[in-house]
NUVOMAR-264114 format. One record per residue (C-alpha): x, y, z; residue in one letter. Coordinates in steps of 0.001 Angstrom, whole numbers. Example, Ala and Ser with C-alpha at 12.3 -4.5 7.8 and 13.67 -1.06 7.14 Angstrom:
BEGIN
+---------+---------+---------+------+
|    east |   north |      up | rest |
+---------+---------+---------+------+
|   12300 |   -4500 |    7800 |    A |
|   13670 |   -1060 |    7140 |    S |
+---------+---------+---------+------+
END
This chain:
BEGIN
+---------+---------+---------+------+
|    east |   north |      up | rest |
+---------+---------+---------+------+
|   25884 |  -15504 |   15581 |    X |
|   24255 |  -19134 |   15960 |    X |
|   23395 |  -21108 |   13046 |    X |
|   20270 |  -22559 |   12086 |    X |
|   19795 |  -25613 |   10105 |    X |
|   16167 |  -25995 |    8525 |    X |
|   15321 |  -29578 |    7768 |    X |
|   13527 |  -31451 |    5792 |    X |
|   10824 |  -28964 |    4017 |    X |
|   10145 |  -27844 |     440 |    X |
|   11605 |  -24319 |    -585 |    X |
|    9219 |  -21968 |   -2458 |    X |
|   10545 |  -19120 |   -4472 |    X |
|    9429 |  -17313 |   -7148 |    X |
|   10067 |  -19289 |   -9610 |    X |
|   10386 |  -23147 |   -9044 |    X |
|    9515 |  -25228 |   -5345 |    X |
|   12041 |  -27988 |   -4672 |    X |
|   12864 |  -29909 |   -1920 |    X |
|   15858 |  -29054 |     381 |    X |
|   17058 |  -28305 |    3845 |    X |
|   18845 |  -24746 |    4303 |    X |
|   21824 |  -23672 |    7083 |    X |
|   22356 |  -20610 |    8399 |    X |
|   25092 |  -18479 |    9404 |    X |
|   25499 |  -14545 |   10610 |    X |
|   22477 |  -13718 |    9259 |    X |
|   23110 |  -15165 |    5725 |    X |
|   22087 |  -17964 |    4019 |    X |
|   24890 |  -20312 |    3517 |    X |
|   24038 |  -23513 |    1991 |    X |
|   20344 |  -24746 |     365 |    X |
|   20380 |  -28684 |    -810 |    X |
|   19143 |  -32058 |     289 |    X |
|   20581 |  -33930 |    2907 |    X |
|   22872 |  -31526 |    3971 |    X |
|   24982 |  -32142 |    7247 |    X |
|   24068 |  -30060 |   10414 |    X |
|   27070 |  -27708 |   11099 |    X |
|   28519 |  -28328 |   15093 |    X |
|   26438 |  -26534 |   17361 |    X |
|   23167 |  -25505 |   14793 |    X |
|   19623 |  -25890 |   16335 |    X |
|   17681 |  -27728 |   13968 |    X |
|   14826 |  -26753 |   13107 |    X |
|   12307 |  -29945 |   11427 |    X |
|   10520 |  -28439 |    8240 |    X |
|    8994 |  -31961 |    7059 |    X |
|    5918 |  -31247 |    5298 |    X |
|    5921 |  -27537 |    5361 |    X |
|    6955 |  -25012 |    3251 |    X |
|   10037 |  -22651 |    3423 |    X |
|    9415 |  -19597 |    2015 |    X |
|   11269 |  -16132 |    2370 |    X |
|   10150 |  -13755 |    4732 |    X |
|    7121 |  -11277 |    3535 |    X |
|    8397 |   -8646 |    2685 |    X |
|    5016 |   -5507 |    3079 |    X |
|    6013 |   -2535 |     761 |    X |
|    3375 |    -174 |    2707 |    X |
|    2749 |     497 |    6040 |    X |
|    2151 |    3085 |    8556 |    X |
|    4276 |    2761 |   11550 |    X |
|    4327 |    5325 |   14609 |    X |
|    2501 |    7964 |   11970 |    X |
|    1195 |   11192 |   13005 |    X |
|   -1468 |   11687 |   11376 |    X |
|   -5281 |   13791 |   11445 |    X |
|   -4259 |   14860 |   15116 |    X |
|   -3011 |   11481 |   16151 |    X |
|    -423 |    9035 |   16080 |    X |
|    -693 |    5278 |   15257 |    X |
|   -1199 |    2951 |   17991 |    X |
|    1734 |     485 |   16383 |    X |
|    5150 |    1818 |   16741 |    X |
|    8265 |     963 |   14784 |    X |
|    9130 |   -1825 |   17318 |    X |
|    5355 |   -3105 |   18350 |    X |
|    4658 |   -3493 |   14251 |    X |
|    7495 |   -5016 |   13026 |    X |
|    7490 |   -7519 |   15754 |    X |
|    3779 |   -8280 |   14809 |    X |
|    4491 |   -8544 |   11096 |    X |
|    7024 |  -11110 |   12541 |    X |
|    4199 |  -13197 |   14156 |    X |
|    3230 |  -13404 |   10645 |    X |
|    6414 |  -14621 |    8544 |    X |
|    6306 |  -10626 |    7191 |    X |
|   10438 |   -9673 |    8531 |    X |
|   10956 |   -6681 |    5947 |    X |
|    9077 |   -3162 |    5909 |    X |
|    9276 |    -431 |    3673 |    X |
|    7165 |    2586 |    5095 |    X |
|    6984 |    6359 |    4381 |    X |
|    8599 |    9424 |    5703 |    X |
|    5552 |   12328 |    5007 |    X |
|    7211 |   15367 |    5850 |    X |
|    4707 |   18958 |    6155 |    X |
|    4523 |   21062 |    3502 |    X |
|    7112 |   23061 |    3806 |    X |
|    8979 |   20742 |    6143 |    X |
|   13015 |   20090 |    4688 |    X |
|   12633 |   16567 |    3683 |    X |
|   15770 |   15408 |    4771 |    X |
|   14811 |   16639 |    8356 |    X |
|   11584 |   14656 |    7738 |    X |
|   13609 |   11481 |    7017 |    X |
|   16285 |   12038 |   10472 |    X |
|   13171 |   11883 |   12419 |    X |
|   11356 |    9026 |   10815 |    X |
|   14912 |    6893 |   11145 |    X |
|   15354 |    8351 |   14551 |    X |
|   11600 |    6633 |   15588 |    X |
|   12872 |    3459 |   13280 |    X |
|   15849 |    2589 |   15502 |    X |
|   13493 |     892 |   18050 |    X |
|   12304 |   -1877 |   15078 |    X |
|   12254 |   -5834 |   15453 |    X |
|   12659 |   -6300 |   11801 |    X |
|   14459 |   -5183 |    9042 |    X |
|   13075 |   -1739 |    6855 |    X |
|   13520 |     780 |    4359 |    X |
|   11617 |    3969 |    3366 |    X |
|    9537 |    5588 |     180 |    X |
|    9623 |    9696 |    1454 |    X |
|    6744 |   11294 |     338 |    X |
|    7112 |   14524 |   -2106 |    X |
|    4235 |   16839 |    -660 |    X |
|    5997 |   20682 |   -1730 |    X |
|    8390 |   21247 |   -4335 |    X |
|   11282 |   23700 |   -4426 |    X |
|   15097 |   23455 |   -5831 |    X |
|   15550 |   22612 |   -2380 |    X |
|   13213 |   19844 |   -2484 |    X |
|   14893 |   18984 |   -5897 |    X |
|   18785 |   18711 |   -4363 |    X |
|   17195 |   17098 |   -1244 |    X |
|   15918 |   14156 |   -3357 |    X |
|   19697 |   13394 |   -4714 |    X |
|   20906 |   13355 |   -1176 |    X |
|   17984 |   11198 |    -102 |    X |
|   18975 |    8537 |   -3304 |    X |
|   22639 |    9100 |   -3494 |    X |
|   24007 |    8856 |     -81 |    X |
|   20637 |    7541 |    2030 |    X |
|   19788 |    4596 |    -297 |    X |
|   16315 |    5904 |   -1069 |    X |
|   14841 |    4851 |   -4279 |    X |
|   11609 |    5823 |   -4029 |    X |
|    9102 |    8461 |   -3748 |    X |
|    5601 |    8699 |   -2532 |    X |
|    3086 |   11475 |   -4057 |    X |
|    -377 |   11718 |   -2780 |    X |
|   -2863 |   13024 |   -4898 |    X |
|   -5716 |   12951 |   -1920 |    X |
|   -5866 |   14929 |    1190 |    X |
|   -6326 |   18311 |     247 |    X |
|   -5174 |   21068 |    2069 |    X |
|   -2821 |   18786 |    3911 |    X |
|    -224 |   16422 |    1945 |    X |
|   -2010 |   16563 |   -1255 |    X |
|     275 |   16868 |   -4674 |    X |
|    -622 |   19118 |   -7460 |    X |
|     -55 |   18208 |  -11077 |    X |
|    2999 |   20641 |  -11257 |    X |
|    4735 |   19333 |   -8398 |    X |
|    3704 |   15562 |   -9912 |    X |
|    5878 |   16728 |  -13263 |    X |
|    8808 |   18085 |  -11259 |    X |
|    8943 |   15293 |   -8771 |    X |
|    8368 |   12644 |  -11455 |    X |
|   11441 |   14576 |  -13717 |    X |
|   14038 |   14353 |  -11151 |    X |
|   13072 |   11033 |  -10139 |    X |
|   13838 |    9719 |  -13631 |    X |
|   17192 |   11785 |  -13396 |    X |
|   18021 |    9904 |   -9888 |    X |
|   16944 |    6485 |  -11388 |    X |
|   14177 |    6356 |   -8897 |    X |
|   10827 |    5061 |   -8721 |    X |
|    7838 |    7440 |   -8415 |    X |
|    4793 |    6107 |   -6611 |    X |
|    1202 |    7431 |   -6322 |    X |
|   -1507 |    6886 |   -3911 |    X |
|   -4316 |    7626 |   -6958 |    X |
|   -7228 |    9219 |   -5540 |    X |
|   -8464 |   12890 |   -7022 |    X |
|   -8119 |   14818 |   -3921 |    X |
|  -10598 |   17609 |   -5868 |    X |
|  -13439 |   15743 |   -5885 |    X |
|  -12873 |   13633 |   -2580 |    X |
|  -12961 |   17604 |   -1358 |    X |
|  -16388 |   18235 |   -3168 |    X |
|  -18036 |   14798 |   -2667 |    X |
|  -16849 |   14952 |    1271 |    X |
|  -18974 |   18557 |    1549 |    X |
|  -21801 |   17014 |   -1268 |    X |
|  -22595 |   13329 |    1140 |    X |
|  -22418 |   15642 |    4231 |    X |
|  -25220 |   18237 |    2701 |    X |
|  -27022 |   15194 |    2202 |    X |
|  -26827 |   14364 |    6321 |    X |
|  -24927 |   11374 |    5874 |    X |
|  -22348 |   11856 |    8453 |    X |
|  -21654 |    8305 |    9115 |    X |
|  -18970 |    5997 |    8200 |    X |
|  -21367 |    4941 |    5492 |    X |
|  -20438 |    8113 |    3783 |    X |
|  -16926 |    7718 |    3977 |    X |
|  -16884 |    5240 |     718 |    X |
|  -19794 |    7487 |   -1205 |    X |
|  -16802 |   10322 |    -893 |    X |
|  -14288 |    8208 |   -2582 |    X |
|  -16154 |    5982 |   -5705 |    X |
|  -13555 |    4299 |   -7691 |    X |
|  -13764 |    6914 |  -10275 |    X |
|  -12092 |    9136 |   -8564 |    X |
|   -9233 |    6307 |   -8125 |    X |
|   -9410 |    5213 |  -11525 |    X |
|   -9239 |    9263 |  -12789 |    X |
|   -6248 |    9671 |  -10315 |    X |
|   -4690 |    6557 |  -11826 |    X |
|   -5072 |    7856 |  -15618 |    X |
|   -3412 |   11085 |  -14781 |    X |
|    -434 |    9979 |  -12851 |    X |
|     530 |    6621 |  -15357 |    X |
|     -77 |    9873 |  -18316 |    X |
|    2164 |   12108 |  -16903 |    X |
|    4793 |    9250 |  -16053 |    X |
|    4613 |    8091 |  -19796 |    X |
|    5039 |   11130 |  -21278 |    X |
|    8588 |   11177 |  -18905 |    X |
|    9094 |    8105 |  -19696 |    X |
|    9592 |    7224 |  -15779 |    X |
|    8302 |    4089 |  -14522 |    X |
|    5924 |    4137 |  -12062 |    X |
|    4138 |    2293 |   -9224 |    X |
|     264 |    3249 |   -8164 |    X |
|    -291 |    2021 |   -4394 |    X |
|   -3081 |     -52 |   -2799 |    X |
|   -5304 |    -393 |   -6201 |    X |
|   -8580 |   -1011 |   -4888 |    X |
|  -10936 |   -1250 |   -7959 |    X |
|  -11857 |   -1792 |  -11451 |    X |
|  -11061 |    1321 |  -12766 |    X |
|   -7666 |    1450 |  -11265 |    X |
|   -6405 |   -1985 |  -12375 |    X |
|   -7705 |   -1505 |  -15820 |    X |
|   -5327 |    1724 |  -16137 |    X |
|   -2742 |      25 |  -15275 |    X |
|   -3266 |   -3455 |  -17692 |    X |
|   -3862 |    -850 |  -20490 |    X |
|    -763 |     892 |  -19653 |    X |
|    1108 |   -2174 |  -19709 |    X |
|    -501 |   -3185 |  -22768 |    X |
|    1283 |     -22 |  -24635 |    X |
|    5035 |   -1359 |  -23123 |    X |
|    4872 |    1266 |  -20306 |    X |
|    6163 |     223 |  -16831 |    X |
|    3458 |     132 |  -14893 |    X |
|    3286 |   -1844 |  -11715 |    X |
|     926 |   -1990 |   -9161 |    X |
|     135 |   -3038 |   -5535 |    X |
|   -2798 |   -4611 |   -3633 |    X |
|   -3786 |   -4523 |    -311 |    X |
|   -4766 |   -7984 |    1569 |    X |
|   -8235 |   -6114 |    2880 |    X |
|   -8722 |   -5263 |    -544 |    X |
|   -8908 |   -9000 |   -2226 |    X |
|  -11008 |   -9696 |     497 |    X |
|  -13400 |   -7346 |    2401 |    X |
|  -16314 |   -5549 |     578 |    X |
|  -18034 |   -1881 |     862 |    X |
|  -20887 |   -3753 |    3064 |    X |
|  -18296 |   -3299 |    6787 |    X |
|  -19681 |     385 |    6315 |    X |
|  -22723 |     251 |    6857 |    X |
|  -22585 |   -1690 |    9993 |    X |
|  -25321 |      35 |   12424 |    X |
|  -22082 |     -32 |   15644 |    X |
|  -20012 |    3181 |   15015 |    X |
|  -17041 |    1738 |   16267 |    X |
|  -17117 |   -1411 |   13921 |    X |
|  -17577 |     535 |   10652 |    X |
|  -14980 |    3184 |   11227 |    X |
|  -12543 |     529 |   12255 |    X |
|  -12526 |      51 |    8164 |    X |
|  -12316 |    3291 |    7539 |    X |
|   -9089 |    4083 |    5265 |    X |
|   -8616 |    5092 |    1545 |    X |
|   -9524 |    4120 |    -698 |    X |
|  -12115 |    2308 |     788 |    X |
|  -13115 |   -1306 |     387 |    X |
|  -15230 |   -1771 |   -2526 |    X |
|  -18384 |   -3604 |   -4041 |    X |
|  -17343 |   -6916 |   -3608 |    X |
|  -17194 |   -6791 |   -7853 |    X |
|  -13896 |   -5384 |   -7716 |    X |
|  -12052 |   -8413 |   -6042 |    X |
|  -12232 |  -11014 |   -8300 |    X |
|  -10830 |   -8404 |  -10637 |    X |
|   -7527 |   -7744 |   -8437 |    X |
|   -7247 |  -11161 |   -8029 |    X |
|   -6998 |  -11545 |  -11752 |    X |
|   -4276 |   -8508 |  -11832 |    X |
|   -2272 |  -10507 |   -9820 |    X |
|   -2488 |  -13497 |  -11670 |    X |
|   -2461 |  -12216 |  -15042 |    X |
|    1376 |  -10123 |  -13974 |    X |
|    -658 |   -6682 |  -14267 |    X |
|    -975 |   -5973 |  -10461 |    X |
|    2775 |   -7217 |   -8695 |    X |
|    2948 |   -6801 |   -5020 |    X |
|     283 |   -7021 |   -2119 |    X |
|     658 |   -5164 |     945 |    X |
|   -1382 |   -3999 |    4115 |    X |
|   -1249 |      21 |    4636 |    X |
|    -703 |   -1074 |    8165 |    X |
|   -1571 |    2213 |   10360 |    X |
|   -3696 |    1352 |   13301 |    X |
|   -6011 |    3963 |   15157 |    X |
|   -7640 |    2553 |   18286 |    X |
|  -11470 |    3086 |   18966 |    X |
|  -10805 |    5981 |   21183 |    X |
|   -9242 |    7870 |   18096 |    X |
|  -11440 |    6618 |   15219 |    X |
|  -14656 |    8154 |   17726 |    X |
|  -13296 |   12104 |   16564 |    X |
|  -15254 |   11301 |   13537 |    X |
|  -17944 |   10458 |   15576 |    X |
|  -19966 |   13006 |   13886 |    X |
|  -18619 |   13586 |   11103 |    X |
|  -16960 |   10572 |    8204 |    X |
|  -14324 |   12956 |    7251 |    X |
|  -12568 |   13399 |   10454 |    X |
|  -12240 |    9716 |   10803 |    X |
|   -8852 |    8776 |   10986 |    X |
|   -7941 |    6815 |    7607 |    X |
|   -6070 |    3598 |    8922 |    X |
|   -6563 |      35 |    9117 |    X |
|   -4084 |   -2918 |   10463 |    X |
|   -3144 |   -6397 |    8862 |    X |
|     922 |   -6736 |    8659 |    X |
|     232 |   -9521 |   10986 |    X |
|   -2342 |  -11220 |    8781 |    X |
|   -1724 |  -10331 |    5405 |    X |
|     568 |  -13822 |    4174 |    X |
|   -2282 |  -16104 |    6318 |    X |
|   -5292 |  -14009 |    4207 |    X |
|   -3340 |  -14273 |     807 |    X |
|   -2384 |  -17868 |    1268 |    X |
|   -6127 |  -19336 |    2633 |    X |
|   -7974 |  -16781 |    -249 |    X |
|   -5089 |  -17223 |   -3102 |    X |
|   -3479 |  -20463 |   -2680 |    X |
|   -6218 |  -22665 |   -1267 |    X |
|   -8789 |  -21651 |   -3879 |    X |
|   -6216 |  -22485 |   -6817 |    X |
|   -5591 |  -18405 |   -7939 |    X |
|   -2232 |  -18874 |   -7110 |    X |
|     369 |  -21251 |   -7225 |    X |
|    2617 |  -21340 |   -3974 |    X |
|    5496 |  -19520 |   -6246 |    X |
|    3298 |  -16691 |   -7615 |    X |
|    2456 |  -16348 |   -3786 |    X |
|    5940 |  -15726 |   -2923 |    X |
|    6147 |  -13589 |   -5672 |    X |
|    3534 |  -11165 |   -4718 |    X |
|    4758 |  -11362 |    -844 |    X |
|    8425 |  -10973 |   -1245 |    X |
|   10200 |  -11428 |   -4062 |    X |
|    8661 |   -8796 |   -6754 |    X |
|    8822 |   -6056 |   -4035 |    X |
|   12141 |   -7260 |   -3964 |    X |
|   12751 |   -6999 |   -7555 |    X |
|   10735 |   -3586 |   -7825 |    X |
|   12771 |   -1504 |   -5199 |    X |
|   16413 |   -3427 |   -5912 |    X |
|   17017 |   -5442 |   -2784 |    X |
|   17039 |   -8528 |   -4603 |    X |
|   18057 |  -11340 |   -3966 |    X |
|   19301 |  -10149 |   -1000 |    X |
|   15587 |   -9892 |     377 |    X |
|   12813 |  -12043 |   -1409 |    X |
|   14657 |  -14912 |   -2280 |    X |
|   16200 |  -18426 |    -335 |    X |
|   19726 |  -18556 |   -1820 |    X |
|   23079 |  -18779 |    -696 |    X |
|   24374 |  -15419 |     130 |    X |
|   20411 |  -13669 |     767 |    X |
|   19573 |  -12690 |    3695 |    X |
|   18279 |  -15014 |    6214 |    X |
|   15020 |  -13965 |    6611 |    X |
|   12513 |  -16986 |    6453 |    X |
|    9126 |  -18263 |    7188 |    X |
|    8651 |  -21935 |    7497 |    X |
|    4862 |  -22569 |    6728 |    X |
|    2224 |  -25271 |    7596 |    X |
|    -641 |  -25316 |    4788 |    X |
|   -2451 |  -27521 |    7252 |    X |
|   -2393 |  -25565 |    9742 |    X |
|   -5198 |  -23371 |   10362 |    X |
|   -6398 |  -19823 |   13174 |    X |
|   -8952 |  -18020 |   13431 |    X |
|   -7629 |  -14180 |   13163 |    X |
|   -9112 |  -12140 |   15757 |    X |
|   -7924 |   -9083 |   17725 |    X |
|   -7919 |  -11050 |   21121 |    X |
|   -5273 |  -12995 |   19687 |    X |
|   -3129 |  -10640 |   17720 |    X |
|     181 |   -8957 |   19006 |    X |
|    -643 |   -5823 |   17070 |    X |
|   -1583 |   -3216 |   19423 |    X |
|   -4358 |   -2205 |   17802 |    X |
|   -7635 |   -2718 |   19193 |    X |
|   -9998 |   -4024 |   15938 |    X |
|   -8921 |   -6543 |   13620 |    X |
|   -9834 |   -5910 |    9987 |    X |
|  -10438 |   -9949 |    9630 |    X |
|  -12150 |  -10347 |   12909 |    X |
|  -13874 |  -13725 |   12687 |    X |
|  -11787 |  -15434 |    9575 |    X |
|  -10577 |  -18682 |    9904 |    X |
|   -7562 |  -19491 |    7620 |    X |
|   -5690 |  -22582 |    6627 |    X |
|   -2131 |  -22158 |    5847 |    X |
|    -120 |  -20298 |    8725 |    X |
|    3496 |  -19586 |   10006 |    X |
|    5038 |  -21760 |   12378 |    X |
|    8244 |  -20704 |   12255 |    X |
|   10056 |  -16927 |   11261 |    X |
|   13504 |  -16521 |   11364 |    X |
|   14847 |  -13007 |   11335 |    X |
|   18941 |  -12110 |   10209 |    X |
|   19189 |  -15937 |   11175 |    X |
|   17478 |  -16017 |   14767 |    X |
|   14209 |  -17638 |   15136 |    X |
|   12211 |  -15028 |   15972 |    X |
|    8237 |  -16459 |   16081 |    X |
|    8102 |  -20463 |   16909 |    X |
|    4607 |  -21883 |   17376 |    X |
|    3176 |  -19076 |   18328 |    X |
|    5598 |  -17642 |   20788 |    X |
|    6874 |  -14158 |   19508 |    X |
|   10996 |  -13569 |   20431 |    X |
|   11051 |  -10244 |   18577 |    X |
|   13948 |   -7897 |   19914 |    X |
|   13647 |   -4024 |   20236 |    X |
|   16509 |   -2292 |   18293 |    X |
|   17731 |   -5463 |   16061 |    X |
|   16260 |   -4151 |   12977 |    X |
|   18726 |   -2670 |   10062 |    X |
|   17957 |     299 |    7776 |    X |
|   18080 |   -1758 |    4153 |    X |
|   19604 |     555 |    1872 |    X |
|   17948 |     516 |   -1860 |    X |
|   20434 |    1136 |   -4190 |    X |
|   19111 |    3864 |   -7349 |    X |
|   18800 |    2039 |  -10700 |    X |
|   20925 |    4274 |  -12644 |    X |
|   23969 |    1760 |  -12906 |    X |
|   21696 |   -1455 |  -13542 |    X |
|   18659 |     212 |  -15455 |    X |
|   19875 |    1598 |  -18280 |    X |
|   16972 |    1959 |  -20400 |    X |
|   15806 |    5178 |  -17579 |    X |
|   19294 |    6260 |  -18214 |    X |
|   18765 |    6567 |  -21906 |    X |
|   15264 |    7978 |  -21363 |    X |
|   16623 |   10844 |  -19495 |    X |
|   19341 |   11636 |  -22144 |    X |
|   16325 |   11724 |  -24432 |    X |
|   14895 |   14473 |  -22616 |    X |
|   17517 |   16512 |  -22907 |    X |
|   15885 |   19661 |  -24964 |    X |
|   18124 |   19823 |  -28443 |    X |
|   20193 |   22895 |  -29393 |    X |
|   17598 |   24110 |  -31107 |    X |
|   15145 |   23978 |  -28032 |    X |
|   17557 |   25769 |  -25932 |    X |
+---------+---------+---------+------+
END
């Protein structure tokens, strides 16, 4: 494989910025220092007065997803390549098998559709049944697949929702695995009964889509799940917190010593409940996803999550519908499919709304774009990190440089934009990719196929407080 040598900028990680050039080689980070000498045959790649960060990694998204009678207009290959145009060059998305459906048949099939991918990813698999199948399933899935993670959602009933017994089982035997459960925290209950409540009142538009889903019923969802994970004594990780409630479950989780960690989506931090109630059909329901964006109260709370260490990763959800699809809802909120994009945008958003306006420091950036993902799901510092011996995945970035985000000009093939319209200063010029440049100045190289599966080791062997926890569970021979 060629070698790159990147010259001249100032590396970012999580925890210090310093200025150094970096080389290349195979896909690995070799060498990171100033003035270093430019191997025989490297291209060289100038980095003066940018910033070299490691490539975004997005812990959530959506690719190729059946879902509501449809499947996503971004496929494995189309997404990661636009979360490439970027600097995002990691993925970790979700294999939602049926009820009923053998999860490990579930997971052949979602790495069968993966094989096509630009970029690097991994997968959470969604719990959504429970049996001792299920159970014996999940040790295959962390002990021989590298999966160390697993998705419950507590919305969508009738469909993929989770009850509260499946929750405790799922939760158990994730602690016994030395894996991480995860919750998408709405009350599926009363999204069922508000749905059937704001459509007795003839609301049937978009509008009604966010008076189904208050933050309550997050902030409920949230209480329940981080309860039942602390009296397992699992840690546990609550998806795309949207609102007040939410975030404040998790800080006063956290307050008591329980691990707690929690994600935020870009559209979240900066898009507000108002998109709904846009008069053009097409226009509102092209925000339509869940939980929904929120009074515009509730961002300047995430942002304080993430800089206070309470909320840890930011993501995008990415899971694009097209117009045509999004118009079965015509009539009716509720059959609008959930879904928005943004793994193209979401570094550009964080950086021009978090950096610019002083809420973050260029190393709490990376931290909440790469490296704490890394750190949360144990591919680090292999991913999330420039050192000798990570992975070469890297985004050189100009904070001068400035777009205006738009869907004419995205390579997403989705056909609405989610930041139509937003101009922001501080973009990629440069994303390297297992060592191959990959996006330069705007020209997008991405390969089909290239991509690896990333294996995530279980924290059993390097976590052993969960290891303790579970021999504390053990019932006593007088229980028995």
């Amino acid at each position: 494989m060629s070698s790159l040598h990147i010259r001249g900028g100032t590396v970012v990680n999580a925890d210090r910025q310093f200025r150094a050039d970096v080389i290349t080689q195979d896909g690995k980070i070799v060498a990171v220092g100033e003035g270093l000498a430019t191997p025989a045959g490297a291209t060289v790649v100038d980095a003066g007065g940018q910033y070299v960060m490691p490539g975004g990694i997005d812990p959530h998204t959506h690719m190729q997803l059946p879902f509501m009678g449809t499947v996503t207009m971004d496929d494995f290959f189309t997404g990661t390549a636009a979360g490439m145009a970027g600097g995002t060059t990691t993925i970790i998305d979700f294999v939602i098998p049926d009820p009923q459906e053998n999860i490990l048949e579930a997971y052949k099939k979602w790495r069968g559709w993966a094989e096509k991918a630009a970029g690097d990813y991994s997968f959470h698999v969604a719990i959504t049944w429970w049996s001792e199948q299920v159970r014996k399933d999940m040790g295959t899935l962390v002990n021989e697949e590298g999966i160390n993670s697993f998705k419950h959602f507590m919305a969508y009933k009738n469909a993929i929702m989770c009850d509260d017994e499946t929750l405790v089982n799922s939760f158990k035997r994730s602690l016994e695995l030395g894996a991480m459960p995860t919750v998408h925290a709405e009350n599926g209950e009363l999204v069922y009964l508000l749905q059937q409540t704001v459509a007795d009142m003839g609301i049937m538009g978009p509008e009604g889509h966010p008076l189904s889903r208050p933050p309550m019923v997050e902030g409920e969802a949230a209480n329940r799940a981080i309860a039942i994970a602390d009296v397992l004594n699992v840690p546990i990780y609550v998806v795309h917190v949207s609102c007040i409630e939410a975030a404040e479950a998790i800080a006063r989780a956290r307050a008591r010593g329980q691990r707690v960690y929690g994600e935020v989506l870009a559209g979240h931090l900066v898009i507000d409940d108002s998109v709904y109630r846009d008069p053009d059909f097409a226009t509102a329901a092209g925000y339509v996803m869940s939980p929904p964006f929120r009074p515009k109260g509730n961002q300047e709370f995430l942002w304080r999550g993430l800089q206070s260490g309470n909320l840890h990763t930011t993501a995008t959800d990415h899971c694009t519908f097209c117009a045509a699809q999004k118009a079965a809802g015509k009539d009716n909120f509720a059959k609008i499919p959930n879904g928005c994009g943004g793994v193209e945008e979401r570094l550009a958003v964080i950086w021009d709304a978090g950096v610019n306006t002083g809420r973050l420091t260029p190393s709490e950036f990376v931290a909440i774009t790469s490296a704490n993902t890394a750190k949360l799901f144990n591919i680090y510092p292999q991913k999330g990190s420039v050192s000798v011996g990570a992975d070469a995945d890297l985004v050189i970035w100009d904070p001068e440089g400035s777009k205006t985000l738009s869907v004419k000009t995205q390579f997403s093939k989705g056909d609405f934009n989610i930041f139509e319209g937003r101009t922001v200063r501080g973009v990629p010029t440069h994303t390297v990719s297992q060592g191959k440049l990959v996006f330069v100045q705007g020209d997008l190289r991405a390969e089909r196929g290239v991509g690896r599966y990333i294996k995530r080791p279980a924290f059993n062997a390097n976590f052993a407080p969960m290891a303790l926890r579970a021999e504390a569970l053990k019932p006593t021979a007088v229980e028995r």
